[in-house]
N, C-alpha and C positions, 0 to 999 in steps of 0.2 A: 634309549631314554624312555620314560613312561609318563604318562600322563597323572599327575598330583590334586591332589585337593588340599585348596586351603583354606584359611580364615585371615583375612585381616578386619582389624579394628579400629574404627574410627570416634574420633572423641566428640561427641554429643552430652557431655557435660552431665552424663550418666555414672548411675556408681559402678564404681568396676570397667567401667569403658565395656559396656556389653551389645554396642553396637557392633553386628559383623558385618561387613563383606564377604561373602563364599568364594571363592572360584577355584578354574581347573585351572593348571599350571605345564608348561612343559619348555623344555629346554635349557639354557645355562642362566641361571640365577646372578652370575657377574655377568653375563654380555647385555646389548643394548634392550632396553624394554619395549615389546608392544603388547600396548594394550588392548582389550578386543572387549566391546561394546555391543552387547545385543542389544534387537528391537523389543516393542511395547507389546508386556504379556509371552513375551521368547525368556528363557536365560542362560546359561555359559555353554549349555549341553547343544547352543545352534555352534557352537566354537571345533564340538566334538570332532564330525570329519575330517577338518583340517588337520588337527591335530594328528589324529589317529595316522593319515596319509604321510606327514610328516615324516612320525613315527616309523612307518612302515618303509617311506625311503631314505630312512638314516640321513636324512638330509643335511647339509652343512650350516643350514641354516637353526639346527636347530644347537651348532657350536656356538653361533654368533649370537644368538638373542636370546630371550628368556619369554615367551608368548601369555600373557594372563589376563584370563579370560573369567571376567566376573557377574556376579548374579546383581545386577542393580540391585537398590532398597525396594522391599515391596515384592520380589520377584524370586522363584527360584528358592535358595536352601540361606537367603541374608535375612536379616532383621527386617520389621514392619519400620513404618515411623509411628511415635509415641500418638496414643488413643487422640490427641487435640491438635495433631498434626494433619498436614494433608500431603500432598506429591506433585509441586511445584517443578515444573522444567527446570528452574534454575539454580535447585536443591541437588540435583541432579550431578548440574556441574560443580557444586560445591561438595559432591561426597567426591566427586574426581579431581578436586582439589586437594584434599582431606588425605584421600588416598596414594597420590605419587607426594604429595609434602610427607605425612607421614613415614613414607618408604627410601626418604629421601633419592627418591630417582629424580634428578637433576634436569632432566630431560628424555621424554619418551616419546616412541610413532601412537598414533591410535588408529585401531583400525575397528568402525564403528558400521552395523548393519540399522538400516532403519531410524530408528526414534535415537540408538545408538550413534548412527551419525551426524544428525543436528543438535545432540550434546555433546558431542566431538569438536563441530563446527563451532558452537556457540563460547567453549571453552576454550579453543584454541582463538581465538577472536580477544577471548581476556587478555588469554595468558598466552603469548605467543613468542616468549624465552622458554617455554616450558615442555614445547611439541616443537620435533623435530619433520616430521611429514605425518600427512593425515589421509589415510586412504577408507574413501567410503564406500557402502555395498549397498547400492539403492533405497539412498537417500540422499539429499541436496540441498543444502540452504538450510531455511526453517519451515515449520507450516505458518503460515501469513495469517494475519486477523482476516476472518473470513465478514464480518457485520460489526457494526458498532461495535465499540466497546462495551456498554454498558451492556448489550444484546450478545455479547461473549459471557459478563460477569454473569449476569441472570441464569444464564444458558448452565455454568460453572458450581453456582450456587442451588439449583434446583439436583443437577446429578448429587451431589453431595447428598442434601433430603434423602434421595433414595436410596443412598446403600446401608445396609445393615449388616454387622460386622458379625453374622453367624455363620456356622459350621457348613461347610459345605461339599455333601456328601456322593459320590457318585464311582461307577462302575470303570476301570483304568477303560477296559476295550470302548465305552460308551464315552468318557470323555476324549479317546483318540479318537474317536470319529469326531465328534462335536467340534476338536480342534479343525481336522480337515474338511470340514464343511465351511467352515466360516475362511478360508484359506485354500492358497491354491500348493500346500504342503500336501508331499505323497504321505504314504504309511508310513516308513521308517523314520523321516525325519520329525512327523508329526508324534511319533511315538517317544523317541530322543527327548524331542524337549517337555511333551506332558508327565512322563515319567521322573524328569528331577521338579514339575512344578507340584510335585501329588506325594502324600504320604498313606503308607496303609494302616488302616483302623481295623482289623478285626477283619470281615472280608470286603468292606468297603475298601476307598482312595477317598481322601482329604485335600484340597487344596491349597496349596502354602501362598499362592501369590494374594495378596493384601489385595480383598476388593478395593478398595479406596483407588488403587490405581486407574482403574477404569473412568474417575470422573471426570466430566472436561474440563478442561483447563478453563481458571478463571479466567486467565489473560494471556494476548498472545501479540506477539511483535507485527506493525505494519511493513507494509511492504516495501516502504523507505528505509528504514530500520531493519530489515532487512538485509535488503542490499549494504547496509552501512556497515552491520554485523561481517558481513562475508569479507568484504574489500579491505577489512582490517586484518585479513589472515595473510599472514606473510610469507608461509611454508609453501611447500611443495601440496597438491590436491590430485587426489588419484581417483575417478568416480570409476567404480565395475557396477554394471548393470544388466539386467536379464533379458534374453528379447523376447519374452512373455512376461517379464516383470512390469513391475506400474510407470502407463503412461506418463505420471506426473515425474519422473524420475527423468525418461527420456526427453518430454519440456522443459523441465529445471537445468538438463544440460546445455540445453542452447540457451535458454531465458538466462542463467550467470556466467555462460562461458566469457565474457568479457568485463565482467567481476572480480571474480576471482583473480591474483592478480600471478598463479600458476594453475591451471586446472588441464588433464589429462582425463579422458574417458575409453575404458575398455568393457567391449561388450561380451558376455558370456552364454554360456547358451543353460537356459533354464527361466526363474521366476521368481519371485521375489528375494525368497530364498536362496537362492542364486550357486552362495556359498556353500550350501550344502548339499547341489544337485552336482554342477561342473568342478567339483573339487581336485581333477587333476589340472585342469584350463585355471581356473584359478590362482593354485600355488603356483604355476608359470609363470604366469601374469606378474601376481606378487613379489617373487624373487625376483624376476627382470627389474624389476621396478625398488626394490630397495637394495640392490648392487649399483643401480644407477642415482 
């Protein structure tokens, strides 16, 4: 089986329905869906290894499921949102809404890295006839209101001010490094994912991902809400995390393990990234775990 590219379209009450979704695709098209959820400023191409791995062990799993791995809005080879929009967390869950109703997949797993999986978390919380098990890859819960509110809005409203929605121009090799500097991504994976967020202009690279993404959120859930968010998820919870990946992942384990009202953690050996360093520990991991 090979790895596909596609488009889906979601309806934003646009003409022509010219909202896309991108993603890579692999596996059987009628077997069970999992979806896979990159993180913030990542897009489907963090899905790549797995994939490829798959691919390369003929695996049975890839009889049974159909694996689609999408480029959030804003990110990657999908639509911006409209020029008087912005990039609301919870826009998020409503384009993964959009997207299994649309597809009328009845029920699917999601398997969510990062910012990927506290939109997993948050949507599976809504909608939890609709996810069948949820496997995250360091990340847990939500990020919590860190100050007042209004010292969130402010904070939310001012990044805003500053973006300016021009062209922006730069060298592939000079933004793989920029990637791995700001990140504890090696070269090759750092290169994977700048290269589908980058397009070439002549002998430049372009960036596709929507500044706007980068602004802080105006708002963000407490830490009551929080926890109220999780405790409402009724599926199976599967957290994989790095033992050089983020602290805050290996505190969120203990801080909701009695939360969550199924929760499992397996540790992998790499870093945030996790998924894309241990990729044979991984799929282990993962097949044990949706045969069970």
């Amino acid at each position: 089986m090979t790895i596909n590219r596609k488009q889906f379209y979601l309806n934003k009450g646009e003409t022509n329905n010219t909202f896309q979704l991108a993603a890579l695709t692999i596996g059987n098209p009628e077997g069970q869906v999992v979806l896979c959820l990159h993180g913030w400023l990542d897009n489907a191409a963090s899905f790549t290894p797995m994939m490829e791995s798959l691919q390369q062990l003929n695996s049975q799993l890839l009889e049974q499921y159909y694996f689609v791995a999408i480029d959030w809005a804003g990110h990657g080879l999908s639509s911006h949102r409209s020029s008087d929009a912005y990039y609301y967390f919870t826009d998020w869950v409503d384009d993964l809404y959009q997207l299994i109703d649309a597809q009328n997949w009845q029920q699917v797993i999601l398997l969510g890295h990062s910012m990927g999986a506290m939109v997993a978390n948050l949507f599976t919380s809504a909608f939890n006839e609709r996810v069948k098990s949820l496997f995250l890859i360091e990340g847990i819960g939500l990020l919590p209101l860190a100050e007042h509110p209004s010292v969130q809005l402010r904070d939310g409203i001012l990044s805003r001010q500053k973006t300016r929605l021009k062209s922006r121009h730069q060298q592939l090799e000079t933004a793989i490094q920029a990637r791995i500097n700001v990140s504890d991504l090696k070269y090759p994976q750092a290169k994977r994912l700048t290269q589908r967020s980058m397009k070439q202009i002549g002998e430049d690279y372009q960036w596709l991902s929507d500044p706007r993404v980068r602004n802080t959120s105006v708002i963000r859930y407490s830490m009551p809400e929080v926890a109220q968010i999780i405790a409402h998820i009724d599926c199976p919870v599967t957290v994989f995390y790095g033992d050089t990946g983020f602290a805050s992942v290996r505190t969120g384990i203990t801080q909701w393990q009695g939360v969550y009202r199924q929760l499992d953690s397996v540790k992998l050996s790499g870093g945030h990234h996790v998924h894309m360093e241990d990729v044979d520990s991984f799929i282990e991991q993962l097949t044990k775990y949706l045969r069970t």
